[in-house]
C-alpha positions as CSV (number, residue, x, y, z in Angstrom):
1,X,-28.1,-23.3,19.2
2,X,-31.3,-21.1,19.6
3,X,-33.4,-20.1,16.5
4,X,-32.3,-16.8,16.8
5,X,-28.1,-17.2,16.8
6,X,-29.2,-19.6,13.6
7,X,-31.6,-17.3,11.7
8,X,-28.6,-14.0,12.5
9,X,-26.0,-17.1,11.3
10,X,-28.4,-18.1,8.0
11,X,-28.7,-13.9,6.7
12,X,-25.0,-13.1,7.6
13,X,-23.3,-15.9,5.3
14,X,-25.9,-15.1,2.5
15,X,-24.5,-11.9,3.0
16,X,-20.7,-12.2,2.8
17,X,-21.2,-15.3,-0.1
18,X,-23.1,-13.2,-1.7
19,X,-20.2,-10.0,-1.6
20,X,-17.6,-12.7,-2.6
21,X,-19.2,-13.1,-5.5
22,X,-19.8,-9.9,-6.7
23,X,-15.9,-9.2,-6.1
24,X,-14.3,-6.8,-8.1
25,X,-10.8,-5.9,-9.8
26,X,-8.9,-4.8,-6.5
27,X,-9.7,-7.1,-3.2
28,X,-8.1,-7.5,-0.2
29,X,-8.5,-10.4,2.8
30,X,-6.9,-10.0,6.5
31,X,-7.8,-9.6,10.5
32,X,-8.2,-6.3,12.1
33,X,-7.6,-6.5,16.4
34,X,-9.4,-4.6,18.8
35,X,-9.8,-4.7,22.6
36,X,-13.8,-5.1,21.5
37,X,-12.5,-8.4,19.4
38,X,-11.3,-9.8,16.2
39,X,-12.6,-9.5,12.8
40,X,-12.0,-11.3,9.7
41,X,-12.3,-8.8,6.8
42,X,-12.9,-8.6,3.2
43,X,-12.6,-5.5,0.9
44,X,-13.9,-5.4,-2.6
45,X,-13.7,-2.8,-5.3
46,X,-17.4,-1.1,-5.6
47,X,-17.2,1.9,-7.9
48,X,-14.9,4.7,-8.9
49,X,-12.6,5.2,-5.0
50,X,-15.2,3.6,-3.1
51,X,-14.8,-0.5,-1.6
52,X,-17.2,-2.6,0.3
53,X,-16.0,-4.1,3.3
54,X,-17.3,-7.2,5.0
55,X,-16.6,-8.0,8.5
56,X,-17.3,-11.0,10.2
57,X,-15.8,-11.3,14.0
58,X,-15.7,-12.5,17.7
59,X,-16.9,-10.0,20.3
60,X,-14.8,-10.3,23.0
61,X,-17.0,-8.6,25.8
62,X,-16.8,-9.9,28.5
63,X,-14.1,-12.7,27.4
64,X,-10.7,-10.7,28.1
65,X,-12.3,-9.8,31.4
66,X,-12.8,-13.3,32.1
67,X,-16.7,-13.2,33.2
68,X,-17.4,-15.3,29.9
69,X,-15.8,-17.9,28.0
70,X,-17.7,-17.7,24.7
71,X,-17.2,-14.5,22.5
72,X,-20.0,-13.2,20.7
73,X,-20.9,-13.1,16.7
74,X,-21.4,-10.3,14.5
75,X,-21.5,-9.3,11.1
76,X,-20.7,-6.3,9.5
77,X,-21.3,-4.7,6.1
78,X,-20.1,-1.2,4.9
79,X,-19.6,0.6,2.1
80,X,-16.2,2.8,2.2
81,X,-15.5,6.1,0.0
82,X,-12.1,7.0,-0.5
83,X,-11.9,11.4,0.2
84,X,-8.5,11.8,0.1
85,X,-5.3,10.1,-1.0
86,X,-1.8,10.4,-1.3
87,X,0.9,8.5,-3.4
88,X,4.4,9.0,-2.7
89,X,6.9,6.6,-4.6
90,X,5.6,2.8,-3.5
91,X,3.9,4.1,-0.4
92,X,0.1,5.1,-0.6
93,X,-1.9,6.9,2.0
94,X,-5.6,6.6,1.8
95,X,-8.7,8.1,4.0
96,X,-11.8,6.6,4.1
97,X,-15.5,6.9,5.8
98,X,-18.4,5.3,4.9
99,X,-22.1,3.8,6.3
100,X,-23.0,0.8,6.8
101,X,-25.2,-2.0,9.2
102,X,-24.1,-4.3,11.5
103,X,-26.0,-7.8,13.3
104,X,-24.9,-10.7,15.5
105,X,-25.5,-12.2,18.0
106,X,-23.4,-10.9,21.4
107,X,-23.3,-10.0,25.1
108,X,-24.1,-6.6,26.1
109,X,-23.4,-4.6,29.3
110,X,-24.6,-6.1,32.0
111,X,-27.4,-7.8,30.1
112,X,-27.2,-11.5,28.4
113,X,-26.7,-12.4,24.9
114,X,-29.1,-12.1,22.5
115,X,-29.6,-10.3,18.8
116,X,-28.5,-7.1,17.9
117,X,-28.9,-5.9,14.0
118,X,-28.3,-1.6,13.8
119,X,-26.4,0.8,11.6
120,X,-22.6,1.6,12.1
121,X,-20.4,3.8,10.8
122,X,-16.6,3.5,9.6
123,X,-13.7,5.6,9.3
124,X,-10.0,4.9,8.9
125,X,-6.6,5.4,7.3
126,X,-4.8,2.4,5.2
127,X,-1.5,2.6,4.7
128,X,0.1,0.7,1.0
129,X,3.0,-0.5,0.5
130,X,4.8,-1.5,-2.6
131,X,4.7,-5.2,-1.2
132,X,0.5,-6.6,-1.6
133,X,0.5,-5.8,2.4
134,X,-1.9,-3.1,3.7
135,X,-2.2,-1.5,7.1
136,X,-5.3,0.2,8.5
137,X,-6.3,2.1,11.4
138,X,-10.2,2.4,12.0
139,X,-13.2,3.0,14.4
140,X,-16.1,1.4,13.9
141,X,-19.1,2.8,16.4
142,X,-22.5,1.5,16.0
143,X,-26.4,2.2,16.9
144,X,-27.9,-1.0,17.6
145,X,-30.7,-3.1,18.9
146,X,-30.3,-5.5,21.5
147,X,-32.9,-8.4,21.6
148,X,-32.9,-11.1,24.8
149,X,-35.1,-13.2,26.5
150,X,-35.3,-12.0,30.2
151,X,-37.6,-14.6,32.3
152,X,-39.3,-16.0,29.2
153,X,-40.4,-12.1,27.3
154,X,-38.3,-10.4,25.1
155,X,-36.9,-7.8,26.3
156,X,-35.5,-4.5,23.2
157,X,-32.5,-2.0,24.7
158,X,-30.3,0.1,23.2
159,X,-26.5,-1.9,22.0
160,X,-24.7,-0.1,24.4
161,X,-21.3,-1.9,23.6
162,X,-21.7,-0.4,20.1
163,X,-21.5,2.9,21.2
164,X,-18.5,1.9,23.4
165,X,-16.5,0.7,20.2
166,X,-15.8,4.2,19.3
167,X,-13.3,4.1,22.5
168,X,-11.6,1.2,20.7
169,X,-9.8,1.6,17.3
170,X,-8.9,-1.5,14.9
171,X,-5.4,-2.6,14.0
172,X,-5.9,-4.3,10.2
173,X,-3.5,-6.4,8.3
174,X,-4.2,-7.3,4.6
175,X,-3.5,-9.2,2.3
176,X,-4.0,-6.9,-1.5
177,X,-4.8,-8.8,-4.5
């Protein structure tokens, strides 16, 4: 592993140990699927409406295409406000937005892999359900940094790919407890 994949890998389980312990009342644990990759999510209870959500997940570009065999990491962190709800009976309807930042270590466009850390965005529906099963549907775009080696110099563009994810919405499944 380079120094760079390890120092990304060192600052994003601080992170997300670090969230697990400061867990609140209501939590949740699942996968959300996107054609951009897989995430393993974790939702906590902040304040008032609003949860944090933790993110950690495999980007797939590249992979499904078959030009790469190894996914990319990355780590997300975001802090969600509720703006509207609805309750009807067992079945609950929330809205959500909220800001947050983003860093791995992943392949983008047509350049190598190599470190991106930036700001990203969320917004999504979750549907409840009287069972402790949760459904979401979200989009998740992000401004990023992208940081490689190219012939020896580093070498700072723009994460495309994180502008792309706005084309590609996540599926989530969780687990409420």
């Amino acid at each position: 592993m380079n120094d760079g994949f390890k120092i990304i890998l060192a600052v994003t389980l601080s992170i997300v140990l670090g969230g697990v312990s400061y867990a609140g009342p209501s939590k949740a644990i699942g996968a959300e699927f996107a054609f951009s990759g897989l995430t393993v999510s974790y939702q906590s209870h902040a304040s008032g409406r609003d949860f944090n959500d933790f993110n950690l997940g495999l980007d797939f570009h590249k992979v499904l295409s078959g030009e790469s065999r190894t996914p990319g990491v990355r780590f997300s962190y975001v802090r969600d406000y509720i703006f509207a709800e609805k309750a009807k009976g067992d079945f609950v309807t929330r809205w959500y937005a909220g800001p947050g930042m983003t860093a791995g270590y992943v392949m983008d466009k047509d350049a190598g892999y190599g470190a991106m850390i930036g700001i990203c965005g969320n917004i999504g529906v979750e549907f409840g359900f009287s069972e402790p099963v949760c459904i979401s549907l979200s989009l998740m775009p992000s401004v990023a940094t992208h940081i490689r080696r190219e012939d020896g110099n580093p070498d700072l563009d723009l994460y495309f790919n994180g502008l792309l994810q706005t084309l590609s919405p996540r599926l989530g499944i969780k687990y409420s407890f």
